[in-house]
MIROZA-583682 format. One record per residue: residue in one letter; x, y, z of N, C-alpha, C in turn. Coordinates in steps of 0.05 Angstrom, whole numbers, plus 5000, padded with zeros to 4 digits. Layout:
aXYZXYZXYZ...
This chain:
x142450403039142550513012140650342994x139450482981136950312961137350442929x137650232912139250202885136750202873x136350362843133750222823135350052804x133149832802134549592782133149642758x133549622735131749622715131449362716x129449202707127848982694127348972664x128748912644128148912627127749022612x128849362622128849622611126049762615x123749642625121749782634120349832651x120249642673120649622700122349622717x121249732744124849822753124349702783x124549552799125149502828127349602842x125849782867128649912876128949632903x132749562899132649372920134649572935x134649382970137549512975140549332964x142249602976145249452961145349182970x144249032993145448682992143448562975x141448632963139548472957140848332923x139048122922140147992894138148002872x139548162854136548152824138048142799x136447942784136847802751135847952744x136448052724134148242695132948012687x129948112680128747922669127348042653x126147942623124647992606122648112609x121548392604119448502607118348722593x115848762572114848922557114949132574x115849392566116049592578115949892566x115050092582114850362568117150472560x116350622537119250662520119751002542x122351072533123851242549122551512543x120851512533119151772522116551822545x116451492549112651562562113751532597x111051772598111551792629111051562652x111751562675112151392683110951352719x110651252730109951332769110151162782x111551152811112250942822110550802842x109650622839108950512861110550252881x109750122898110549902914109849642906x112149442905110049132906112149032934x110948852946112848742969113248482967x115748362981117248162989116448093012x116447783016116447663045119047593055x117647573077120047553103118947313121x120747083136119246923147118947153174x116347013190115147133217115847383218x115747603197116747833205114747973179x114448303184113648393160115148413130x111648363110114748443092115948633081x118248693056118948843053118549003027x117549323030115949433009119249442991x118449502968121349562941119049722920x120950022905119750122897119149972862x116750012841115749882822115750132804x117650212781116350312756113950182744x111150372726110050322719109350482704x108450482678106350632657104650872674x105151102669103351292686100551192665x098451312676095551302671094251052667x095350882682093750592686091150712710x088850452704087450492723087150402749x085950312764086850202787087749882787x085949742787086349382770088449332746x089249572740091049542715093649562730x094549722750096749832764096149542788x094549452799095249202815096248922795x094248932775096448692751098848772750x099449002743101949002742104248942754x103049032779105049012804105348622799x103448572800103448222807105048112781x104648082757106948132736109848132744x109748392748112848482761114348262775x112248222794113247962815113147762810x111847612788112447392778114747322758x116447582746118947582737121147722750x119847802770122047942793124847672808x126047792815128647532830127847422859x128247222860126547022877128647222906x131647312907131847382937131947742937x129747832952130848162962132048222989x132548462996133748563016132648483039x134548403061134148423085132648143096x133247893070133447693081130147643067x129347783052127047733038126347583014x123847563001123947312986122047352966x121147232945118747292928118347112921x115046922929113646662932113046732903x111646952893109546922860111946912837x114046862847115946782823115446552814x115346352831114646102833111145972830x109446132834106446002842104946092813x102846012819101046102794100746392792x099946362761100246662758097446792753x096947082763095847232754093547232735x091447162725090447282700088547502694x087047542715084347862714085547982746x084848202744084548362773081548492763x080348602779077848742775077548902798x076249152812075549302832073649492827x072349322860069649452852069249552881x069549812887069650052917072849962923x073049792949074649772962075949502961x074549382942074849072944076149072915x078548902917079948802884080348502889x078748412868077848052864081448062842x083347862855085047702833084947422835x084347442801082947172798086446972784x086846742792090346632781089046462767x090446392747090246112729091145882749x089645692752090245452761089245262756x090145212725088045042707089144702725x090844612734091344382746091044352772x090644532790088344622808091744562828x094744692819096744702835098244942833x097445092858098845322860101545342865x103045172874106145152862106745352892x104845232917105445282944105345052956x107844942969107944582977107744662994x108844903011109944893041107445113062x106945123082104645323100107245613084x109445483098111345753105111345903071x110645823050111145943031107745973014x106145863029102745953034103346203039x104546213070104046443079105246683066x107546683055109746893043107746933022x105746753002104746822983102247092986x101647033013099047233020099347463033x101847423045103247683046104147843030x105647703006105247922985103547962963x101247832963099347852948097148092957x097248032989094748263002096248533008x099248543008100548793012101448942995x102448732964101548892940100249062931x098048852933095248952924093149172936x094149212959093549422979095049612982x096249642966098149832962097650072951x095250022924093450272919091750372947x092050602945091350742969087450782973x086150612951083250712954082450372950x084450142953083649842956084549792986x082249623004083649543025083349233030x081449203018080348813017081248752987x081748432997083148252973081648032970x080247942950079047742945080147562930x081347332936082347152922080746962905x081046842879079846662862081246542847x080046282828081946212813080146092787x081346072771079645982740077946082738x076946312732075546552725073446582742x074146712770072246712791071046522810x072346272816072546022827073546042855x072046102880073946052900076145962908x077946092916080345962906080445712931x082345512932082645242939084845202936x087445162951090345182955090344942974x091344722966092944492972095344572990x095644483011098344663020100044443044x102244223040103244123063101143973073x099043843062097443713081095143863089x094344023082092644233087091044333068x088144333068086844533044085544793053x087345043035085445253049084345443025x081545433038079745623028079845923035x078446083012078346343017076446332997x073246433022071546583013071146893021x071347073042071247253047073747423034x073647693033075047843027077747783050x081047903040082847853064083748203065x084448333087086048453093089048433103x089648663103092848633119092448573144x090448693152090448543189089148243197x087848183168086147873164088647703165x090347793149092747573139094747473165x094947613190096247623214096147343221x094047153217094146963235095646793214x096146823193097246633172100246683168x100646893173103246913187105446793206x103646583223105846433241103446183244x104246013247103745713252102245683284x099745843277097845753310095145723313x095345453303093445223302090445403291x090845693264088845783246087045573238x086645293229085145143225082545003234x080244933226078644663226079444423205x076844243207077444043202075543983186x075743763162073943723144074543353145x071743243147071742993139072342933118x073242593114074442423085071542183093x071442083064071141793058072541593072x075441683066077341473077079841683092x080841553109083441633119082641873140x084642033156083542183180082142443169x081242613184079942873171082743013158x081643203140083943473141083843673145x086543863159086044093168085444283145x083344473144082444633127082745033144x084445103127083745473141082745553132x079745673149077645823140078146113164x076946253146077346583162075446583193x076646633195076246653228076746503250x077446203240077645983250081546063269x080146003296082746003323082846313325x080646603326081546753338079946783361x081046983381080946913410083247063433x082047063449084147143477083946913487x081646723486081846503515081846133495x082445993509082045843492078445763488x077545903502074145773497073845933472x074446163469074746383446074946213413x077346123430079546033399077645743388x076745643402075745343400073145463385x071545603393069345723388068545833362x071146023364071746093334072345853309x073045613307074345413303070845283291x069545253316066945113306065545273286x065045503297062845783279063945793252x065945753256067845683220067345573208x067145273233065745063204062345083208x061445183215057845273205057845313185x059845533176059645803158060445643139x062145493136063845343121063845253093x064945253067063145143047062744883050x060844703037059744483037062344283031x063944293017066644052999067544302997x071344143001073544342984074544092979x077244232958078943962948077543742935x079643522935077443352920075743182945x076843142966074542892979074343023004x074643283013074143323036071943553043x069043413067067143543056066343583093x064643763090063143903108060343873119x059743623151057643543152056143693168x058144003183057744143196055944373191x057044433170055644683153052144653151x051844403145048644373139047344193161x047244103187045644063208044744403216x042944163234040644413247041844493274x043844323288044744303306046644653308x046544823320048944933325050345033355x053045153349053745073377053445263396x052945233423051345383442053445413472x055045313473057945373492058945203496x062145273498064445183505065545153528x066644933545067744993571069844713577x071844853590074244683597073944643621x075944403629076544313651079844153652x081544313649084344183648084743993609x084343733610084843753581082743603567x079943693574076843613571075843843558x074643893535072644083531070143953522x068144123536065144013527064444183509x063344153490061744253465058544233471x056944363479054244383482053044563454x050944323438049344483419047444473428x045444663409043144743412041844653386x040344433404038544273377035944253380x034144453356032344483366029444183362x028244123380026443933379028443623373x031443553387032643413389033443303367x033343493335034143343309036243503299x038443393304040743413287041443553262x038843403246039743443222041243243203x042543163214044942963204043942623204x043942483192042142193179044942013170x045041733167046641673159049341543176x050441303180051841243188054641403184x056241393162057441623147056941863154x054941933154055842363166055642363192x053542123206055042203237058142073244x058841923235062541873237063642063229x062342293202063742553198063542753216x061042753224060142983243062543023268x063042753283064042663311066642723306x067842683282071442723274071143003265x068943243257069743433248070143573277x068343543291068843713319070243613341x070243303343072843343357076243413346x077043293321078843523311079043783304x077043913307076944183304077244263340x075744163355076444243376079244143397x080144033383082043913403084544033385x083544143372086744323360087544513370x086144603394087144773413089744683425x091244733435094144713449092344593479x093444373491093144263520090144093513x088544093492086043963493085843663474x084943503497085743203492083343043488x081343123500079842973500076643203495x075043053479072443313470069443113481x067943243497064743173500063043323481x061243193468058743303460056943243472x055543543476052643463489050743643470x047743603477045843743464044943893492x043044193479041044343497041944253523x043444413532045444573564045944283581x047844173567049243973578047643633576x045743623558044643333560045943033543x046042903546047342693534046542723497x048342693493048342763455046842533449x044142453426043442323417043942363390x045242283366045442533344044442183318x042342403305040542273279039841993289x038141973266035341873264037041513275x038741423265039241223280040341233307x040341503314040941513345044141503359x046041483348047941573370048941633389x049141513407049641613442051741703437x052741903451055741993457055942043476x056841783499057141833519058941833536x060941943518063941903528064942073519x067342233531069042453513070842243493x070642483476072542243447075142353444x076842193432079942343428080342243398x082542423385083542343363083242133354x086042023373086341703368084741523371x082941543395080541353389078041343371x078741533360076941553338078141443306x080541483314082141313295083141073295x082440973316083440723322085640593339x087240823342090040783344090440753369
């Protein structure tokens, strides 16, 4: 059985009968002006989420009817039906939507640069209902996230910084959905790298796939996110040319052309060496990572020369 709640007298969420909802404050159309329903959705952990119907002002335009929805859900009740939940009660809010074809850019205020997401598990609930909302108009299918008036957005999350430059879909969002090792890695100044989720990074059938995807990520990668964690990957000349295992060894072979790197500096080759072997060894069973250059040769990397002639691990790269 599914109940409409009013909100405030002008918005209306239909929940089912177990679900729990507060009226909350909300400018709303008076009982004269017409009215049309659309969807905003609730998360669910590891599961889809759950659509609930949304009164709204008939004759909004498209970006006007996705603000809305997001609105709604930022004064909507934190539990719905069926064991469901609503993350944008809690996170930053909202301030432009814009759409332009198929693509709707929402840009959040995050003037303290904290989206008021501590946890992956409530990362994830947030992008679930942000890309299923918002895709909910039937002529948007990509979601472009931003923040402080068109700023890539940059989400602090549990130890984690994740970027979003590309557009997301509902079928983009899948891997963010459950906890399987979606990440690369970004060098520090000080202290170990951090895991960073970039789009595309761990998809795959095989693990040479997943690892693969993982490096090509960070090529693409932006240069710095956050405040100190930066990208020595993105800008060498070096890129990567195959992957191959042997129990809990993977070799990394680039392709460097006329044997220059690219990369200079005591500092970016210690970044270089920690971005790819943490990025590659975040595969499940992979312990230990080789680099080589042009189809298997001993890695020499920048102008002061570098041998890498040993597979490297985490810990010994950390000291530990």
């Amino acid at each position: 059985m599914r109940t409409l709640l009013a909100i405030g007298g002008a918005l209306a969420i239909a929940l089912s009968a177990c679900g729990v909802a507060v009226p909350v404050a909300s400018p709303t159309p008076t009982s004269s002006q017409a009215t049309q329903r659309v969807q905003i959705f609730y998360a669910r952990a590891d599961e889809s989420p759950v659509p609930l119907a949304l009164e709204i002002a008939a004759g909004m335009t498209v970006d006007q009817r996705i603000k809305a929805r997001l609105i709604a859900l930022s004064t909507a009740p934190w539990l719905g039906p069926e064991g469901s939940f609503n993350v944008l009660r809690q996170s930053a809010q909202v301030s432009t939507v814009s759409v332009a074809g198929p693509v709707a850019t929402t840009d959040f205020a995050v003037p303290d640069g904290n989206w008021g997401l501590p946890a992956r598990t409530t990362l994830r609930a947030f992008m679930q209902q942000l890309v299923f909302t918002a895709t909910d108009e039937k002529s948007v299918s990509e979601i472009r996230l931003t923040q402080n008036g068109g700023q890539d957005a940059v989400i602090e999350s549990a130890g984690a910084i994740v970027t979003y430059q590309a557009p997301l879909t509902r079928e983009s969002i899948a891997p963010y959905a459950r906890p399987d090792h979606t990440v690369a890695y970004y060098a520090r100044d000080e202290g170990a790298p951090v895991a960073v989720f970039l789009e595309g990074a761990g998809r795959g059938a095989t693990p040479e796939e997943r690892i693969t995807s993982r490096l090509v990520a960070l090529e693409s990668g932006p240069a710095r996110t956050g405040a100190d964690a930066f990208n020595v990957v993105a800008s060498m000349k070096a890129r990567l040319q195959s992957v191959a295992i042997s129990g809990d060894l993977v070799t990394i072979d680039y392709r460097v052309p006329e044997d220059d790197w690219g990369v200079n500096g005591s500092a970016s080759l210690r970044a270089l060496v920690q971005q790819v072997v943490f990025t590659a060894s975040e595969e499940p069973g992979i312990v230990r990572v080789l680099i080589t250059q042009n189809g298997g040769l001993q890695a020499i990397i920048g102008g002061e020369g570098l041998v890498v002639d040993r597979p490297q691990t985490r810990r010994g790269l950390l000291g530990d």
